[in-house]
C-alpha positions in Angstrom: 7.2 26.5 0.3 8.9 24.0 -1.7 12.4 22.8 -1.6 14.5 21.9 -4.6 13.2 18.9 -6.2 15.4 15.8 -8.4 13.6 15.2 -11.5 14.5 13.7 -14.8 16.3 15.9 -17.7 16.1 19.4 -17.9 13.5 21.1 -19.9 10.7 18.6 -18.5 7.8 19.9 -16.5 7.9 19.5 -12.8 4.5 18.8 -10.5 5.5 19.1 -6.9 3.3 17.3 -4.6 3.5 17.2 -0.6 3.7 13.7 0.7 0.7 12.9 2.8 1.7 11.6 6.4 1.5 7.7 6.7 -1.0 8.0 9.8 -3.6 10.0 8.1 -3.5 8.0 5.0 -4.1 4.2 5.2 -4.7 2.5 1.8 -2.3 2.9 -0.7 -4.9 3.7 -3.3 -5.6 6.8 -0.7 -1.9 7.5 -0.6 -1.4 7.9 -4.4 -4.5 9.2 -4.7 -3.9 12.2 -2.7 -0.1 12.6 -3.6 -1.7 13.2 -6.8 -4.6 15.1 -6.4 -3.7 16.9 -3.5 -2.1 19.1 -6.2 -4.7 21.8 -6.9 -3.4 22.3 -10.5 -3.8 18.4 -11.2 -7.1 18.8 -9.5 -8.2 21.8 -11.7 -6.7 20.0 -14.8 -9.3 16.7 -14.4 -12.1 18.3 -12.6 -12.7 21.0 -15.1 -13.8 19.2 -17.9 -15.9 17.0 -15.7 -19.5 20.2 -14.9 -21.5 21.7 -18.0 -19.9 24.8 -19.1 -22.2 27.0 -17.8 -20.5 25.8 -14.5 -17.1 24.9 -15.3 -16.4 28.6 -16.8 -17.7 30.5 -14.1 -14.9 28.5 -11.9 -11.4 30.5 -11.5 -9.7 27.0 -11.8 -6.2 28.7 -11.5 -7.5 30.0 -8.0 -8.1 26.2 -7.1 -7.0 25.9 -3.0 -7.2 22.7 -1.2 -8.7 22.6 2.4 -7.7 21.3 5.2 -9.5 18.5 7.1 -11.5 15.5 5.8 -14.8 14.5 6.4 -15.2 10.8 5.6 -16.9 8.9 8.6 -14.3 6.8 10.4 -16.1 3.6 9.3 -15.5 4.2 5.7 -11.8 5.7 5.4 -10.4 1.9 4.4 -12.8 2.3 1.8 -12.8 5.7 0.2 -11.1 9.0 1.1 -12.2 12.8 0.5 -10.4 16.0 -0.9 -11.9 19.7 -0.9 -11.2 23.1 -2.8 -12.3 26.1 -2.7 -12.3 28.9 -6.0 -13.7 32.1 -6.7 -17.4 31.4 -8.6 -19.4 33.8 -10.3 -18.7 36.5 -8.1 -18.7 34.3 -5.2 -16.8 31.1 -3.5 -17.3 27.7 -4.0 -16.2 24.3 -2.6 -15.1 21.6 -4.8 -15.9 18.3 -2.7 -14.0 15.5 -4.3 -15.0 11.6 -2.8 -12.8 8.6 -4.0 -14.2 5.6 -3.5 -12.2 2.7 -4.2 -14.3 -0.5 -3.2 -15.3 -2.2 -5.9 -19.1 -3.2 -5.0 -21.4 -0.8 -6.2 -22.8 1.4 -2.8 -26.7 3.2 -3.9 -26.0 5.1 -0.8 -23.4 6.8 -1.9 -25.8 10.2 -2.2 -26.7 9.8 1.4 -23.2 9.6 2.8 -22.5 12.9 0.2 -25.5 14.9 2.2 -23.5 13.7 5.5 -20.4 15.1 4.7 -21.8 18.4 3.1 -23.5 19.3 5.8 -20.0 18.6 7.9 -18.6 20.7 5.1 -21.1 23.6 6.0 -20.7 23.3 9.5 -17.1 24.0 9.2 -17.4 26.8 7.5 -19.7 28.2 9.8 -17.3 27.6 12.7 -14.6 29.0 10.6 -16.6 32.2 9.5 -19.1 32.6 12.3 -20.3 35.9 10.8 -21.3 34.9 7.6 -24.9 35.4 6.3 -24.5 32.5 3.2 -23.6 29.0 2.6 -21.1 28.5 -0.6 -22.1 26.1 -2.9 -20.9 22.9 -2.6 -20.1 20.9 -5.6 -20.1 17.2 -5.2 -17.7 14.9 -7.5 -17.4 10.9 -6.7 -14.7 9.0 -8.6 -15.0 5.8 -8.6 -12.0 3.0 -8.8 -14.8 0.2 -10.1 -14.1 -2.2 -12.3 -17.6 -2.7 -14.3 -20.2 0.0 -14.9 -21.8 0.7 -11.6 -25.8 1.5 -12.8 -27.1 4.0 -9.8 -28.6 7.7 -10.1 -26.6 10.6 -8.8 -29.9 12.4 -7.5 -30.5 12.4 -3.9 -33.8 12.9 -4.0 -34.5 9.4 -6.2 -33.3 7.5 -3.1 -36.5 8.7 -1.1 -39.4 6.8 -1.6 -42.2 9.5 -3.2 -45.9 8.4 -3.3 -47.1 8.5 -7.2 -48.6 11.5 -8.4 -47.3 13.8 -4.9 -43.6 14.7 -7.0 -45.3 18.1 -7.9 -46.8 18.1 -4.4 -43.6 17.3 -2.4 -40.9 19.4 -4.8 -39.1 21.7 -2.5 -39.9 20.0 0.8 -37.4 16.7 -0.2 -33.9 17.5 0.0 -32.0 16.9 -3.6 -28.8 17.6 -5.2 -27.0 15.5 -8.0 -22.9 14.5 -7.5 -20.9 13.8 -10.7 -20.2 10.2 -10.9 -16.6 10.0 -12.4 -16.2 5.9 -13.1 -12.8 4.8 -13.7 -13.8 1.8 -15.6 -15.9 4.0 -18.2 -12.9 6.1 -19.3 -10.4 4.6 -21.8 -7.0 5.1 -20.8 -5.9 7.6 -23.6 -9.1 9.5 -22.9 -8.3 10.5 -19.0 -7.5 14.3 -19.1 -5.2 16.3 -16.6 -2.0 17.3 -16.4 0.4 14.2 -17.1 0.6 13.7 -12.9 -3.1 13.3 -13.4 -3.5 11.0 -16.0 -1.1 8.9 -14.9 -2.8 8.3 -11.5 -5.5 8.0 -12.8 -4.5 5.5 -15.3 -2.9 3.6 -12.1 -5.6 3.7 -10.7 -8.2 2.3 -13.0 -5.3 -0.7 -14.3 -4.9 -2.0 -10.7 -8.6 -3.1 -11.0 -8.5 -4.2 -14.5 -5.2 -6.3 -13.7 -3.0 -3.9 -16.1 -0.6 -2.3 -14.1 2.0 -3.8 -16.5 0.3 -1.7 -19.9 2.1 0.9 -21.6 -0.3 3.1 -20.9 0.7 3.0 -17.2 4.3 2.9 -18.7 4.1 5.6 -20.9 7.6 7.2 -20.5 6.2 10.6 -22.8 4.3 11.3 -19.3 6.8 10.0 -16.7 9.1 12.4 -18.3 7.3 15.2 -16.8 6.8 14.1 -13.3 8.9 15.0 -10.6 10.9 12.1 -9.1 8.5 12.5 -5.8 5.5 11.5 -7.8 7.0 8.6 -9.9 8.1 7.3 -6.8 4.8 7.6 -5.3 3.4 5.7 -8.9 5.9 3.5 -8.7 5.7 2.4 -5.2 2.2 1.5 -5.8 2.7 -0.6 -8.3 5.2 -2.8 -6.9 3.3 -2.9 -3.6 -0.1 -4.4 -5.6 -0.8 -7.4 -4.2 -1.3 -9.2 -7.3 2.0 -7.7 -9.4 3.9 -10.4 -10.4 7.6 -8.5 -9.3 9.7 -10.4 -11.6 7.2 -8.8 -14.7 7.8 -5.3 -13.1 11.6 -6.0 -12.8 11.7 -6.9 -16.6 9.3 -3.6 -17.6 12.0 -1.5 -16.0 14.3 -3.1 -18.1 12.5 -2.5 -20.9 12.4 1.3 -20.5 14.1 3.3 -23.1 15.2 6.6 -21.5 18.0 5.7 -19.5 17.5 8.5 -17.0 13.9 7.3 -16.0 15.0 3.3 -15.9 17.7 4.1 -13.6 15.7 6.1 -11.6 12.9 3.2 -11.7 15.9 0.4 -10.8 16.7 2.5 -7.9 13.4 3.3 -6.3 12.6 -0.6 -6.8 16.0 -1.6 -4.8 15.2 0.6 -2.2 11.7 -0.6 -1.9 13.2 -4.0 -1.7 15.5 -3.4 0.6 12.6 -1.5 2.6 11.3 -4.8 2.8 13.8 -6.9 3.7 14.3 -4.6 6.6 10.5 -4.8 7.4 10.7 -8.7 7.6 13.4 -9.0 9.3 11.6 -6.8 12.0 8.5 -8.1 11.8 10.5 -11.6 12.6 12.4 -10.4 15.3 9.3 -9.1 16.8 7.2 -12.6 16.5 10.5 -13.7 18.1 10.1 -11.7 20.7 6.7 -12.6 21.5 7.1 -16.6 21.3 9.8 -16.2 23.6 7.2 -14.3 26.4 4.3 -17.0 25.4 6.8 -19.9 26.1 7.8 -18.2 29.4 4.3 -17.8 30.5 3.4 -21.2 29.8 6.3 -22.7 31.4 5.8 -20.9 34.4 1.6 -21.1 34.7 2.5 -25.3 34.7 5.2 -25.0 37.2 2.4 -23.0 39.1 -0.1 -25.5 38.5 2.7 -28.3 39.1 2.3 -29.7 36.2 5.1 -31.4 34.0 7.0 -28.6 31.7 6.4 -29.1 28.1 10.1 -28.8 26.8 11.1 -25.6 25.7 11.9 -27.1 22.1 8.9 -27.9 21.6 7.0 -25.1 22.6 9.4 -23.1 20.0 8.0 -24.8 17.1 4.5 -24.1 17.7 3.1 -21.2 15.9 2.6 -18.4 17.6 -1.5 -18.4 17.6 -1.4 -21.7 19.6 1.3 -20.5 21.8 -1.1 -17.3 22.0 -3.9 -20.0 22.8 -2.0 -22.2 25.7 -1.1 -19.5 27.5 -4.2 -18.1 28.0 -6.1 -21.4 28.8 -3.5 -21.5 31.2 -3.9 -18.3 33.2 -7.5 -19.0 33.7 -6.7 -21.8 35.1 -4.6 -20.3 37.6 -7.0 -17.6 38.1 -9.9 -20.3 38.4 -12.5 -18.4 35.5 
């Protein structure tokens, strides 16, 4: 259940979207990703358009449920993350596999990784319905957060080697299945459909590749109007967080925002996450601190030990703390005779 949710003026839509917790989630592009996604009815709202309509209108799209779990290996989660869905199909269920990958080199193996967690996918169902006699049908989608056309077929089977002339002869005994290859930097912004959550995080997403996070079409206040404050937030904290964002420009687009009730939101939510910040350095400094002091102590007493001269304390403090790191270690094998 949801609680009551502060959004901007009445009579605007509101999308509410549980937060994903920070140490399941560890890119930011994951973060927003699945804030916005997570949503079955901004899920339904993208994914539908994306199969032929002899699939997409067989789906119950309103009946869209997330999943739990994720199936991504370990290896790969600072590179791409992973939602599933399940809806009622034809008379039957189906699973909705949905793979973001947001590196930006093209990976031809992206089909064979698919096939991995598919069959992780099946296996869980099994354990979760151990008296089934069927599979569902699992349909793959991969979007991609590339910033050029990524040229690669999304057929299994044309990753394994065939011999010429034996494709009639081997049909059936080579596994194959084809994914839909959703590439960010193949849709024009005004052309990304969904619910205005969706399009706007997926317009995020493809302009913090193309280096145009500061566009009106990610600053499109006809859609931020319709998001709950939860979601701008999670919009806006991503942009300010880009590593490239120039946050004097992003201080001035605020400025330039004509409804008052969504720049005032956006000035606050961008001094808190400064504020954040400042808090966060100040910690992170007080930690170093911390540790220089132990690395100085260590080092005075391993050449007191070793009855050597102390190197004054002052100027041990003005070391950095990889050197200090460094001297102490050297030190203590010294003592310890490696």
């Amino acid at each position: 259940m949801h609680g009551e949710e502060e959004n901007f003026p009445p009579g605007t839509a509101v999308v509410f979207c549980d937060a994903m917790p920070e140490d399941d989630i560890h890119q930011p592009h994951d973060k927003l990703f699945k804030a916005g996604f997570g949503d079955p009815a901004n899920a339904a709202a993208f994914l539908r358009g994306q199969f032929p309509a002899e699939i997409s209108d067989r789906i119950t799209w309103d009946a869209l449920h997330p999943e739990p779990d994720s199936f991504v290996d370990s290896h790969f989660r600072e590179s791409e993350s992973d939602l599933l869905f399940s809806a009622p199909f034809a008379g039957a269920q189906c699973l909705i596999y949905l793979l973001f990958e947001h590196q930006r080199a093209k990976d031809p193996w992206i089909a064979l990784r698919l096939l991995r967690y598919m069959l992780r996918i099946w296996e869980k169902f099994l354990e979760d319905y151990p008296e089934t006699t069927r599979l569902p049908v699992i349909l793959p989608v991969v979007v991609a957060q590339n910033a050029g056309r990524w040229e690669m077929s999304s057929r299994f089977a044309d990753l394994v080697e065939i011999p010429e002339g034996l494709e009639s002869v081997l049909h059936g005994q080579v596994p194959d299945f084809a994914f839909r290859l959703i590439q960010l930097a193949e849709i024009p912004f005004d052309k990304i459909a969904g619910t205005p959550a969706g399009i706007l995080v997926m317009r995020v997403l493809k302009a913090e590749v193309s280096g145009s996070l500061l566009d009106d079409a990610v600053w499109d206040e006809a859609l931020i109007q319709q998001l709950s404050r939860t979601m701008f937030e999670f919009v806006l904290r991503y942009i300010v967080e880009a590593t490239h964002i120039d946050k004097g420009a992003v201080q001035r687009k605020i400025s330039l925002i004509k409804d008052s009730n969504i720049r005032t939101t956006a000035m606050t939510v961008a001094q808190q996450f400064r504020q954040e910040g400042r808090q966060e350095g100040r910690q992170e400094g007080r930690q170093e601190g911390r540790q220089e002091g132990i690395f100085v102590g260590q080092i005075r007493m391993a050449q007191k030990m070793l009855r050597r001269a102390s190197t004054p304390e002052d100027v041990l403090e003005k070391l950095p703390l990889k050197e200090l790191q460094g001297m102490a270690s050297a030190l203590e094998k010294e003592i310890l005779g490696e």
